[in-house]
C-alpha positions in Angstrom: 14.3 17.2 -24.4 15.4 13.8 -23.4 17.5 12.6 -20.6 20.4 11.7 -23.1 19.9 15.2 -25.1 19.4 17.0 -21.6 23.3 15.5 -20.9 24.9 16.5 -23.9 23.4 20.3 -24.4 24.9 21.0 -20.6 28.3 18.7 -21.9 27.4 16.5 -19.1 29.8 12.9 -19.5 27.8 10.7 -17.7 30.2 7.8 -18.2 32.5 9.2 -15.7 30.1 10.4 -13.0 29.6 8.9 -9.6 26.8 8.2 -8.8 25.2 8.2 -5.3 21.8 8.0 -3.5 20.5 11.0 -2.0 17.7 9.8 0.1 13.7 9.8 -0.8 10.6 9.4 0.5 9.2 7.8 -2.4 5.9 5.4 -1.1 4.2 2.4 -2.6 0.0 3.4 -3.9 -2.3 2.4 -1.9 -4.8 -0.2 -2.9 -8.4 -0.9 -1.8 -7.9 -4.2 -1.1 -3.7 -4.6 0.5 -1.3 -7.3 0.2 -1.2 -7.8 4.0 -4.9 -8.0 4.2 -4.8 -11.3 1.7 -2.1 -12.3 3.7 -3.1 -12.2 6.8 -6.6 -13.7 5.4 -4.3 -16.7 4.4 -2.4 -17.0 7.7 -6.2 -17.6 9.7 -7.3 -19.8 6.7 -4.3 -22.3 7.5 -4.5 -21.7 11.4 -8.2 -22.9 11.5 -6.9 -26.1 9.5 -9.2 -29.0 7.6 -9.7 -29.4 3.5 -12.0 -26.0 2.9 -9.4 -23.5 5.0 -6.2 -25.1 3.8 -8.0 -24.0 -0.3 -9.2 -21.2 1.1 -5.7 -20.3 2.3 -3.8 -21.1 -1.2 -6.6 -19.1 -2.7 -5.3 -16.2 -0.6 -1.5 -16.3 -1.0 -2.0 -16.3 -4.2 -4.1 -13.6 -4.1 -1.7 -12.0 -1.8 1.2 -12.6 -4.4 -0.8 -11.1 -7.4 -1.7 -8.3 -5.3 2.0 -7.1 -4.3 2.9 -7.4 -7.8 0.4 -4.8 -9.1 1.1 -2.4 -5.9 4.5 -2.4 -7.0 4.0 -1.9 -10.7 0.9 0.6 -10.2 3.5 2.7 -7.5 5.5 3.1 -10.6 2.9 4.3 -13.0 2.0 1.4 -15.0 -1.9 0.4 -15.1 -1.1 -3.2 -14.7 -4.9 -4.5 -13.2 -6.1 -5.7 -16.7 -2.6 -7.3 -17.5 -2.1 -11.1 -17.2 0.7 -11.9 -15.3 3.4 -12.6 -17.1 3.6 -9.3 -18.3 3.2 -7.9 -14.3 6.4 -10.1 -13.5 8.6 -8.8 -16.4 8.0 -5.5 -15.7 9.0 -6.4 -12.1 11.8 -8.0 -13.2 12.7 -4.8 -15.4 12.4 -2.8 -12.9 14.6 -4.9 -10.2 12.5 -4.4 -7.5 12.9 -8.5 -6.8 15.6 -10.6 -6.2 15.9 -13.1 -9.0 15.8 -16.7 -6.5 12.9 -15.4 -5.2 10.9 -13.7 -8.6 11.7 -17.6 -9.7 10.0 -19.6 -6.8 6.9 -16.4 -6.8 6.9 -17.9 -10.7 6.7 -21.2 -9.3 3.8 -21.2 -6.7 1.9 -18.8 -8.9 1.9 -21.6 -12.2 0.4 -24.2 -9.5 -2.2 -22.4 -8.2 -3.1 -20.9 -11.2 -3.1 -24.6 -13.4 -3.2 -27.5 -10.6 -6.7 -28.0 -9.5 -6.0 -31.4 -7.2 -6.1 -31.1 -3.7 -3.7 -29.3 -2.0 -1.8 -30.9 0.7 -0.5 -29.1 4.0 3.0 -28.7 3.1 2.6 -27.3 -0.7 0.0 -24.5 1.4 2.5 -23.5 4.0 5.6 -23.4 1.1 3.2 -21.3 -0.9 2.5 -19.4 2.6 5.9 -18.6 3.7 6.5 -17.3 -0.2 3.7 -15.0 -0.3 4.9 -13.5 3.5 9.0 -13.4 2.3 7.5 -11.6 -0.6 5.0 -8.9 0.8 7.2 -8.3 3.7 10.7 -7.8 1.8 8.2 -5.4 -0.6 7.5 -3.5 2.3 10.9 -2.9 3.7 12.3 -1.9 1.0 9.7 1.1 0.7 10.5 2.5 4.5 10.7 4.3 2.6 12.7 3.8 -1.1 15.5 6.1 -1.7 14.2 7.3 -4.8 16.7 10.5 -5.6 20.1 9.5 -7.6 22.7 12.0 -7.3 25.2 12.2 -10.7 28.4 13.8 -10.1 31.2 14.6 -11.9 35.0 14.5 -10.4 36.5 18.1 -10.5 38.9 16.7 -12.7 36.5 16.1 -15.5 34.7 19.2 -15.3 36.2 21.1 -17.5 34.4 22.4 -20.5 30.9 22.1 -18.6 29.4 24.7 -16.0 27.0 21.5 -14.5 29.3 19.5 -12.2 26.1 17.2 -11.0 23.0 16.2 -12.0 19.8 15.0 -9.8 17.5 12.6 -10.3 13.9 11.9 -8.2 10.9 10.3 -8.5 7.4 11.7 -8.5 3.8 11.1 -8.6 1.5 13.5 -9.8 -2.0 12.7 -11.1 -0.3 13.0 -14.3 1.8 10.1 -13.9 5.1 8.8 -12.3 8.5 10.0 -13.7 11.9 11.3 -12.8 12.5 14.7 -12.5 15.8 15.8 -13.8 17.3 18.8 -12.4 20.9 20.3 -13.7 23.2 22.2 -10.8 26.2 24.5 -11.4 28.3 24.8 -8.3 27.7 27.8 -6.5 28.5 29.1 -2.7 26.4 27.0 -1.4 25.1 23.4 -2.6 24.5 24.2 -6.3 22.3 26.3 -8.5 19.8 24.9 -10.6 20.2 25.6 -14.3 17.9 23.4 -16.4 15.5 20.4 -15.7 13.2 18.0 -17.7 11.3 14.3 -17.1 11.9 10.9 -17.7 8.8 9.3 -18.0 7.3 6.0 -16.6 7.7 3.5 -19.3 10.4 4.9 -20.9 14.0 2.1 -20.7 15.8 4.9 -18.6 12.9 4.9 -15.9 13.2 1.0 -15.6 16.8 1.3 -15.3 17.4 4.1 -12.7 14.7 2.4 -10.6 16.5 -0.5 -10.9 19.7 1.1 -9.6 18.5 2.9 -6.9 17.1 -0.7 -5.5 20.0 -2.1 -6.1 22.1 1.0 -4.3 19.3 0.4 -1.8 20.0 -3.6 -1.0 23.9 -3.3 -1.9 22.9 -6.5 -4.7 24.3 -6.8 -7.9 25.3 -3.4 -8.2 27.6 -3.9 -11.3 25.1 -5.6 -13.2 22.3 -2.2 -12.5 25.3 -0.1 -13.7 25.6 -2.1 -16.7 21.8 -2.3 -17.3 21.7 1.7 -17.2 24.8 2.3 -19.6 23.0 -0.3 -22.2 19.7 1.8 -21.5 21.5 5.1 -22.0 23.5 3.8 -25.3 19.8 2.8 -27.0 17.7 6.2 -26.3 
């Protein structure tokens, strides 16, 4: 049963929920090689200074760059290492984990490292620098950790005709795969009673748009526009 089926056998109206975060401990996957450790490698590359540490130190933002890209899309079950990057950066993009100005200038740098071959000059390596740190730092933050669990509630005045008054949504990783757990409440004495549940797989448009809510709940940015993302997601499963 799908997410969309899951709502309508418990007469669930998601169009009028709220919807809330409910915390999460939800942590990045752990690489062998980390995008700190490129970009740290970068940082002594441009301290040391002269023609071979200032290539050597675009080399490794770049590296740096590519590398955060896959941690984030591998943390969310896609096997991204054998993709080119174009298609890492639209799942990003998909999945909102990156502000659009900055997804643009990451873009940017990557196209000139990747294609330019002249020499670089100081001030193109510390731009390209300073992106690659704004980048792997703000990735970071925002996994301290990512409030994964969305919390789908209905008003009491809409809840009749269904026994579930709230649904609740986390992520999890198993060696199976990444997905969102689904989990159905009645209301009860306590905090609920849990009367059905199913998965939303990695991959699947519903994945890409909860995850892109929660960061959006997260960072308080362009909340509306998640909202409207999910709804279209929900009207086309």
């Amino acid at each position: 049963m799908d997410f969309k089926q899951f709502c309508q056998a418990h007469e669930f109206n998601i169009s009028k929920c709220a919807v809330n975060l409910a915390g999460g401990s939800f942590t990045m996957t752990e690489l062998k090689t980390s995008p700190v450790e490129f970009l740290n490698l970068a940082e002594d590359d441009f301290e040391r200074g002269g023609l071979s540490a200032l290539v050597n130190a675009m080399t490794n933002s770049k590296r740096a760059i590519i590398c955060q890209i896959d941690q984030l899309v591998i943390s969310f079950g896609y096997q991204s290492l054998r993709w080119n990057v174009p298609k890492k950066l639209e799942r990003l993009r998909a999945l909102g984990l990156l502000a659009p100005s900055l997804l643009r200038k990451i873009v940017d740098v990557r196209n000139i490292l990747e294609h330019e071959y002249k020499i670089p000059d100081f001030e193109f390596v510390e731009d390209s620098l300073d992106i690659a740190s704004l980048f792997v730092m703000s990735a970071s933050a925002m996994f301290i950790p990512f409030e994964d669990v969305l919390e789908f509630s209905l008003p009491e005045s809409t809840c009749r005709g269904s026994s579930v008054t709230h649904i609740n949504v986390g992520l999890c990783r198993e060696p199976r795969g990444v997905f969102y757990k689904v989990y159905a409440y009645e209301p009860d004495e306590n905090s609920g009673r849990c009367v059905d549940q199913c998965e939303i797989p990695s991959g699947h448009i519903l994945f890409e748009a909860m995850v892109k809510l929660s960061a959006s709940l997260m960072l308080r940015y362009k909340v509306e526009q998640a909202f409207e993302s999910f709804d279209k997601a929900y009207a086309q499963v």
